[in-house]
DRENKE-926703 format. One line per 8 residues: number of its first residue (from 1); their letters; for each residue x, y, z of C-alpha. Coordinates in Angstrom, 3 decimals, m for minus. Layout:
REM residues N
NUM	A	X:Y:Z  ...
//
This chain:
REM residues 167
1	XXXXXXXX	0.000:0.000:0.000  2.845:2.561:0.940  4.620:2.379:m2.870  0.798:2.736:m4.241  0.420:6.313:m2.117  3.442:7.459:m2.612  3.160:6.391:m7.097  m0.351:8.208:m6.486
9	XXXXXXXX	0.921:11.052:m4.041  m1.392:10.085:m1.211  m0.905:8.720:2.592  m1.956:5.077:3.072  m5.218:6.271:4.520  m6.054:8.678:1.969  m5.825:5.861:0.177  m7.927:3.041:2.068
17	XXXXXXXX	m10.793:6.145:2.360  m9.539:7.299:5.995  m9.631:10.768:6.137  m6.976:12.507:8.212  m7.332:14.988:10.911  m6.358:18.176:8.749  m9.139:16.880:6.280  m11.685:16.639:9.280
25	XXXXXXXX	m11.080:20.436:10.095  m11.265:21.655:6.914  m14.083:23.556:5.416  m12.823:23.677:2.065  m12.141:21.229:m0.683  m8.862:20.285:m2.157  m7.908:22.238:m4.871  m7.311:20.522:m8.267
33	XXXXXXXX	m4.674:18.860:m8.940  m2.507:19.418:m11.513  m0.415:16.506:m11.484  m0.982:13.202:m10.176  m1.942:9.700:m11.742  m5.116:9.098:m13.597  m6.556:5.712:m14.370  m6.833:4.924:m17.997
41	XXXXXXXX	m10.248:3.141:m18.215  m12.865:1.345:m20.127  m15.992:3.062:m21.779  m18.065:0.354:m19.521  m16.013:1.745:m16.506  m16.995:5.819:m17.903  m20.743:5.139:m18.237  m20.561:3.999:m14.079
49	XXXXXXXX	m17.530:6.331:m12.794  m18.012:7.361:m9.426  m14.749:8.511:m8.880  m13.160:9.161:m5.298  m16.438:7.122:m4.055  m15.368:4.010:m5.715  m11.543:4.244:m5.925  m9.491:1.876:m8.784
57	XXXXXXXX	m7.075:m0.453:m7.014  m3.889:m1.197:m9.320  m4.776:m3.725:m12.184  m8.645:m2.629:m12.003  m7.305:0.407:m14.844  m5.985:m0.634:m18.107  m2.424:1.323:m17.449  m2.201:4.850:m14.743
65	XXXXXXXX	m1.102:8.098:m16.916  m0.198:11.635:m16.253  m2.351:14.266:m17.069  m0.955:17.061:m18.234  m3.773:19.351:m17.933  m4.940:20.985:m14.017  m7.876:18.279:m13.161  m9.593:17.251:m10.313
73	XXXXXXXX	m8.837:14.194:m8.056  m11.214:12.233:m10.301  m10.287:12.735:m13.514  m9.742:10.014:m15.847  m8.415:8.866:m19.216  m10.482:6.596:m22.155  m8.916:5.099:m25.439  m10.750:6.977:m28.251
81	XXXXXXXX	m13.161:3.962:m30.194  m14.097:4.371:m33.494  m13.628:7.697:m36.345  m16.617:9.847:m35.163  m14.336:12.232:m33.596  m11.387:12.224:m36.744  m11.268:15.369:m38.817  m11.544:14.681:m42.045
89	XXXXXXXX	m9.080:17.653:m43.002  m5.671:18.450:m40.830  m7.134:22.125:m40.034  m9.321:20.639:m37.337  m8.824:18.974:m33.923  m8.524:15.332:m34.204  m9.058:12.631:m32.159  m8.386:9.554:m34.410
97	XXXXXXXX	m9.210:6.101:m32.872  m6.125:4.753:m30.201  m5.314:8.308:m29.021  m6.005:9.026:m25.222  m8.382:11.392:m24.107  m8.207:12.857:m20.401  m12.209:13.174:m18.756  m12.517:15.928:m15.541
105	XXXXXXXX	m16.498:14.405:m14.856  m16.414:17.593:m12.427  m16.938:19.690:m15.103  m20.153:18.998:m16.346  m21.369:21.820:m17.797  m20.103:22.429:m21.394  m20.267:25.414:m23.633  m20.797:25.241:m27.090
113	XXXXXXXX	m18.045:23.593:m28.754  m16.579:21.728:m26.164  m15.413:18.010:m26.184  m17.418:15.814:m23.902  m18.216:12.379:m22.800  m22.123:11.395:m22.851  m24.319:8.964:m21.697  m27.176:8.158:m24.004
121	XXXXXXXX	m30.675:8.106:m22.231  m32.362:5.097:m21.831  m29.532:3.327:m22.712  m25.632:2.104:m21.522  m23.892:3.827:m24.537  m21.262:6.344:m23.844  m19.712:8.338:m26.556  m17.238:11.659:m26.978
129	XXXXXXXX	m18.920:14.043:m28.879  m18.957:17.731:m29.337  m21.232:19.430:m27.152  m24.129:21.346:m29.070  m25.807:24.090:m27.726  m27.990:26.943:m30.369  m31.675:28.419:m30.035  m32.538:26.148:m26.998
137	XXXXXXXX	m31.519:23.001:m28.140  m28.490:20.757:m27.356  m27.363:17.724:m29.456  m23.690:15.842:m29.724  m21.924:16.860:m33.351  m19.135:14.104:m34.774  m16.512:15.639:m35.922  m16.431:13.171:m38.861
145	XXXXXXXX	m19.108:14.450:m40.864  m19.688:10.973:m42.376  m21.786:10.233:m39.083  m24.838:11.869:m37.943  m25.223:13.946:m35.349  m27.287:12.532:m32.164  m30.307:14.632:m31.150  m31.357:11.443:m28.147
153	XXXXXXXX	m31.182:12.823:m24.666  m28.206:12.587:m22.973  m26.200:13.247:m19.671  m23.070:14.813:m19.762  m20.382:12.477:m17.983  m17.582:14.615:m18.184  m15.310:16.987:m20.402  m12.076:16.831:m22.419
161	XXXXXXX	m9.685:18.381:m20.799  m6.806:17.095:m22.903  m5.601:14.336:m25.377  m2.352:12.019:m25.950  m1.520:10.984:m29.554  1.516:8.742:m29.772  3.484:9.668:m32.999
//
């Protein structure tokens, strides 16, 4: 347990859910983080994150990353699935299928434009999308405009916060 907190930059009680005495007092949360160790996930694991309420133990993540982006304590990272989100044309942000996005599900109220991570109503299908928003209503746009947009209700899981594309 003590190489886990220290790889994860936590005390061993922090890390079995204990909290400590300064904790206790305080009447203010942590600040984000802006380093640390995320879990890289699956998009089963997304569609059910609880975050700091259901902590990962080693081996329950695919791999544990850096983020390089400020997040909060329950950020996470997904392996992009698919071409939905690959820009047809290299003067647009890409996220071709393999590359690593990084998910704050703090933030879960997007602006127009933004990159999120949605839950489809009604149903167990997550997806990364761009976030929608014009004369009242919301939808999730593909980047790839060989797919079509989704106009289903949603909840918003998270947002992009960053991405990794090996070279």
């Amino acid at each position: 347990h003590i190489k886990v907190a220290s790889a994860l930059g936590k005390s061993v009680d922090e890390l079995l859910g204990y909290a400590t005495e300064a904790q206790d007092q305080a009447n203010v949360d942590q600040a984000p983080d802006s380093k640390g160790l995320i879990p890289l996930i699956s998009w089963v694991q997304a569609g059910n994150w609880n975050g700091a309420h259901d902590p990962l133990h080693p081996g329950e993540a695919e791999r544990w990353l850096e983020c390089p982006a400020t997040h909060s304590e329950r950020t996470y990272a997904l392996r992009v699935r698919g071409d939905s989100m690959t820009a047809p044309h290299g003067n647009a942000r890409t996220y071709p299928e393999g590359c690593i996005i990084y998910v704050d599900p703090l933030r879960k109220s997007p602006v127009n434009g933004q990159r999120i991570i949605a839950k489809l109503e009604g149903s167990d299908e997550v997806t990364f999308k761009v976030f929608k928003q014009e004369d009242g209503r919301i939808w999730l746009q593909p980047i790839n405009p060989m797919h079509q947009p989704i106009t289903d209700q949603f909840k918003v899981l998270g947002t992009v916060i960053g991405k990794w594309e090996d070279e």
